[in-house]
N, C-alpha and C positions, 0 to 999 in steps of 0.2 A: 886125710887132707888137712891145710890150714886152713882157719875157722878166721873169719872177718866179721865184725862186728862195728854196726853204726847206731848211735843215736841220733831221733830228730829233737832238734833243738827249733828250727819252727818250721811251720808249713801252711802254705796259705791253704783258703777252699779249693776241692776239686781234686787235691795232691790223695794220688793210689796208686796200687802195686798193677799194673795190668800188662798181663798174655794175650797173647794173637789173639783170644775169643772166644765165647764157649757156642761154638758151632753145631746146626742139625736138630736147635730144640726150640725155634721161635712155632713150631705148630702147638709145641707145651706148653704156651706162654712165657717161657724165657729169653727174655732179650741176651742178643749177642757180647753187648759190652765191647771189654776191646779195646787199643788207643782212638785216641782220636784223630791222629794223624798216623798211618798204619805204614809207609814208607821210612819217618822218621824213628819211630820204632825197629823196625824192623834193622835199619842201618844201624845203630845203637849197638845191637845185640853182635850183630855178624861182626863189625869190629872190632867185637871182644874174644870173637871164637865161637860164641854162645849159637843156639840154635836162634831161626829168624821169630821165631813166636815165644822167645822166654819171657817169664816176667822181668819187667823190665819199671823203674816208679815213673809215671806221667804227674807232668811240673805243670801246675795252671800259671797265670798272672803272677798271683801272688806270691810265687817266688819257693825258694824253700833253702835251711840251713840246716846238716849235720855235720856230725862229729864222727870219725872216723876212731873207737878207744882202744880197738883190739885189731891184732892183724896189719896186713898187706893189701891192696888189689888194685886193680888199673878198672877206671871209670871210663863209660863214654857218653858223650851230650850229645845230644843233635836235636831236630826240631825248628823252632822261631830262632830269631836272632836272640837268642838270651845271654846276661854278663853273666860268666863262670869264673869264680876266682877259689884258689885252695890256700888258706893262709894268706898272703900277701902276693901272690904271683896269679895273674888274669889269663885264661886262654878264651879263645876263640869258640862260637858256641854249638860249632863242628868241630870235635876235637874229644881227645883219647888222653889222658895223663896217669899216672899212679898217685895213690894217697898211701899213709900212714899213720900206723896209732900216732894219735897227736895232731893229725891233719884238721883241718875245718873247712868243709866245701860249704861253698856259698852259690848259687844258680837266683838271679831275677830277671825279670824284664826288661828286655833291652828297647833294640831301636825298630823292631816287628816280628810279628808272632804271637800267637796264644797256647802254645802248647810248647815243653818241651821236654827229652825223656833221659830219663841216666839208666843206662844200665852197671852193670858190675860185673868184675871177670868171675863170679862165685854163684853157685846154685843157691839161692834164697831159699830158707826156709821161710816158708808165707801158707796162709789156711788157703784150700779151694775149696770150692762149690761148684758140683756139677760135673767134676773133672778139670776145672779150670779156677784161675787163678785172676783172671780178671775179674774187676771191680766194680759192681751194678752201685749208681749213686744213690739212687732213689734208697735201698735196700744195706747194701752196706758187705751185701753178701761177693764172697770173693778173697782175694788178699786184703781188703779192706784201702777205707781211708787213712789217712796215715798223718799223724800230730805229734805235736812237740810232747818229748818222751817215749814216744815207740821205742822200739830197738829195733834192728835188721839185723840175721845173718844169713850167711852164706859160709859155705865149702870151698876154699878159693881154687877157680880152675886156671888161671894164670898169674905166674910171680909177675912182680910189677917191673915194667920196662921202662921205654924213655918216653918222653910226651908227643904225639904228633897229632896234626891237625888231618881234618877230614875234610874232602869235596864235598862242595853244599851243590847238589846239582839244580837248575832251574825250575824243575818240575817241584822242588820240595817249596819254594817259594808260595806266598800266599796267592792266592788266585779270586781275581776281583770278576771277572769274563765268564760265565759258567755255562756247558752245554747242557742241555736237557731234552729228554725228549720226553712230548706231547702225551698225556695221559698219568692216570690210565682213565681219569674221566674229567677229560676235557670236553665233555659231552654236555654237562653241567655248566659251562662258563658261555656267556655270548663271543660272537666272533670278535666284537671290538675289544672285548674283558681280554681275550687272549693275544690281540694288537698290545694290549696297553701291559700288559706281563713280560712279554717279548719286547716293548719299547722306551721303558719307563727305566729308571734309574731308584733300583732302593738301596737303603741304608741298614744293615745289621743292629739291632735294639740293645740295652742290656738286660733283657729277657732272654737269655745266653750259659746254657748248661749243659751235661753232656748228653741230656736228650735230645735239645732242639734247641733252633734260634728263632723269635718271632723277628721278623721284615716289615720294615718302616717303609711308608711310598703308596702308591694309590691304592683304593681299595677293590677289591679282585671278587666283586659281590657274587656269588652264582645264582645263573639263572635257572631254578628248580627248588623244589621243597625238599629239604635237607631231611629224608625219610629212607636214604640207601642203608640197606643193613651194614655192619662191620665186616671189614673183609683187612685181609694180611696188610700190612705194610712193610718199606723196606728202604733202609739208612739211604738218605740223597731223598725221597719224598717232600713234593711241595704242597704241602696239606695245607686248604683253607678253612678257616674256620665259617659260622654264620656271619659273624662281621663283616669277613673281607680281607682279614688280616692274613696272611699267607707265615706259615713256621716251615723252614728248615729241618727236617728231621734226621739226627743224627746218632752215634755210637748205643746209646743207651736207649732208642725209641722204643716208643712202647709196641706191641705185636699186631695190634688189630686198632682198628679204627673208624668212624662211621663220618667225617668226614669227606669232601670229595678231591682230590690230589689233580690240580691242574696240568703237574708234571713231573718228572723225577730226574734229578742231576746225571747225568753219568759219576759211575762210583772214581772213575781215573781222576775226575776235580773235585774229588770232596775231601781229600788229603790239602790240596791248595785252599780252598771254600774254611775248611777247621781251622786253619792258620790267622785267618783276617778277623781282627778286633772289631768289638763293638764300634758301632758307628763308621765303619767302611761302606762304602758304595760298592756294588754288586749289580750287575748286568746279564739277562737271559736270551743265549740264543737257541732257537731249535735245529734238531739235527734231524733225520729220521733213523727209525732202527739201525737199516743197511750201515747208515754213515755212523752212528755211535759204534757198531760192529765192530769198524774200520777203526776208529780211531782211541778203541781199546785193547785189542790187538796191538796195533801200533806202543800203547804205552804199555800193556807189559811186557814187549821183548825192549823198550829201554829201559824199565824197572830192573830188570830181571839182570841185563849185561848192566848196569848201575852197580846193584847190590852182586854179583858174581866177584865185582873189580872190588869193593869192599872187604869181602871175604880173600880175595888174594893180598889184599895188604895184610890184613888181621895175620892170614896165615906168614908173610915174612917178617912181621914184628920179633 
C-alpha cells in the first residue's frame, strides 16, 4: 500500500489519537476513554470507508496544524463548527477533501463547538494500550497526545478523490436542554435540592477536560454525611461533591467514586452536552427509566439510518 505521512506543526491541549474505546475493563480500573463526541467520530471515519471505531485524531479548542510531506489521502472533519482550511482554500467543517505532499491543513475554532475529529483514508500506525488505541489524558497511555513534531502514518486505504461536504445532522449540534434520570442516590439530596437541580439555570466552568466539567449555579448541598463507600461510575454522572458543586463526568472519568450522583444524563445527550463551551448555560430535566428507554431507542435507530446514509456516500465517492 501507499504510505502517508504528516507532521504536526501545532496542536493545542487535549489534541490525541482516539478509537471507539477500550471497552469491558472499567471493573479493572481502566477508564474507557474514547472521543468525546462519539457520533462525530464515528461519521468522520465511515466517510472515509474506515471502520466506525478507527482511530481517528480528536481537535480541542485549541486548534491544530499539520503538514502533509509524504503521500496522498482524503481527510474528513466533522464535530463543532470548526474553520478547515488546506493551503489557501476553506471547506466547511462537515466535509471530506484530499491533501497532498505539500499540502498544510489547518482546523480551529469556529463559531460553536469544542471538539472536533479528522480522520484519514489510511490505517494509522499509532501505539495501543489495552488493545486500544484511545487516549487516557490523565496518563498519556494509548495513541497518545499528539504536539508539534510528531509524525503520523498511515497505509493509504483510499486514493484521493474530489472534495464534498457532509450533513451536519441536528442531533450533532450542541445541546444546552439535558435529560437525566433521577439517581442513583438522589436519596442524599432534600426534596427542594432536587427542585432547584431540575429548575435552576447553570453555566459550564473552565474546569473542563476530558474527565469532567465542574457546574456553576446553585449549590446542590446533600443532605447526609458524605460516609457512602465507593461504588462504579459511568460517563453522563452528576457527581456532587461536599461543597455543593455538582461535575459533569465525562470520556475519561475516573471508575469508582465515593461521592453521591444526584443524577445521570442520558448517554444519547452527552455527544450534544461535549460540544458546549465553557460558560454555556445548561438546563436539567427528569425523565424516568420507562421514558429515557423510549427516547434512546428512538435515537439510535436515527443514529444508526444517519450513519448507514454516511457510509453509502463514502461508498459512491
Amino acid at each position: 500500500m501507499v504510505e502517508v505521512r504528516f507532521n504536526m506543526v501545532r496542536a493545542g491541549p487535549h489534541v490525541s489519537v482516539q478509537d471507539a474505546g477500550r471497552f469491558g475493563m472499567l471493573r479493572y480500573g481502566v477508564p474507557a476513554s474514547g472521543p468525546m463526541d462519539r457520533l462525530a467520530h464515528q461519521a468522520a471515519n465511515l466517510a472515509l470507508g474506515n471502520p466506525a471505531g478507527a482511530a481517528a485524531i480528536e481537535i480541542s479548542l485549541g486548534g491544530l496544524v499539520l503538514d502533509c510531506v509524504a503521500g496522498a489521502a482524503m481527510l474528513a472533519v466533522t464535530g463543532g463548527g470548526f474553520v478547515v482550511t488546506v493551503d489557501d482554500r476553506r471547506y466547511g467543517s462537515w466535509s471530506v477533501f484530499p491533501v497532498h505532499a505539500g499540502s498544510r491543513v489547518t482546523i480551529r475554532r469556529g463559531p460553536w463547538g469544542s471538539w472536533a475529529y479528522l480522520a484519514i483514508s489510511a490505517m494509522l500506525e499509532t501505539e495501543t494500550w489495552a488493545g486500544s488505541a484511545a487516549t487516557h489524558a490523565l496518563s498519556g497511555l494509548g495513541g497518545g497526545k499528539l504536539s508539534a513534531g510528531d509524525v503520523l502514518i498511515g497505509a493509504v486505504s483510499r486514493v484521493p478523490g474530489k472534495p464534498t461536504a457532509l450533513p451536519c445532522p441536528v442531533m450533532a449540534r450542541p445541546r444546552a436542554h439535558l435529560r437525566v434520570v433521577l439517581g442513583p442516590q438522589d436519596r442524599f439530596f432534600a426534596p427542594d435540592t432536587i427542585d432547584t437541580f431540575l429548575g435552576a439555570t447553570f453555566t459550564l466552568t473552565d474546569a473542563y477536560d476530558r474527565m469532567g466539567v465542574r457546574l456553576r449555579g446553585p449549590a446542590l448541598m446533600p443532605d447526609a454525611a458524605l460516609t457512602m463507600p465507593s461504588e462504579p461510575i459511568l460517563r453522563g454522572s452528576v457527581q456532587v461533591a461536599g461543597d455543593g458543586v455538582a461535575t459533569v463526568l465525562l470520556a475519561d472519568h475516573q471508575t469508582t467514586g465515593g461521592y453521591p450522583k444526584i443524577a445521570t444524563l442520558l448517554s444519547c445527550d452527552l455527544d450534544g452536552f461535549a460540544q458546549l463551551r465553557p460558560r454555556a448555560p445548561v438546563a436539567f430535566q427528569a425523565v424516568t427509566p420507562a421514558q429515557a428507554l423510549q427516547i434512546s431507542r428512538h435515537h439510535a435507530t436515527a443514529t444508526a439510518r444517519y450513519l448507514a446514509g454516511i457510509s453509502r456516500r463514502a461508498a459512491a465517492i
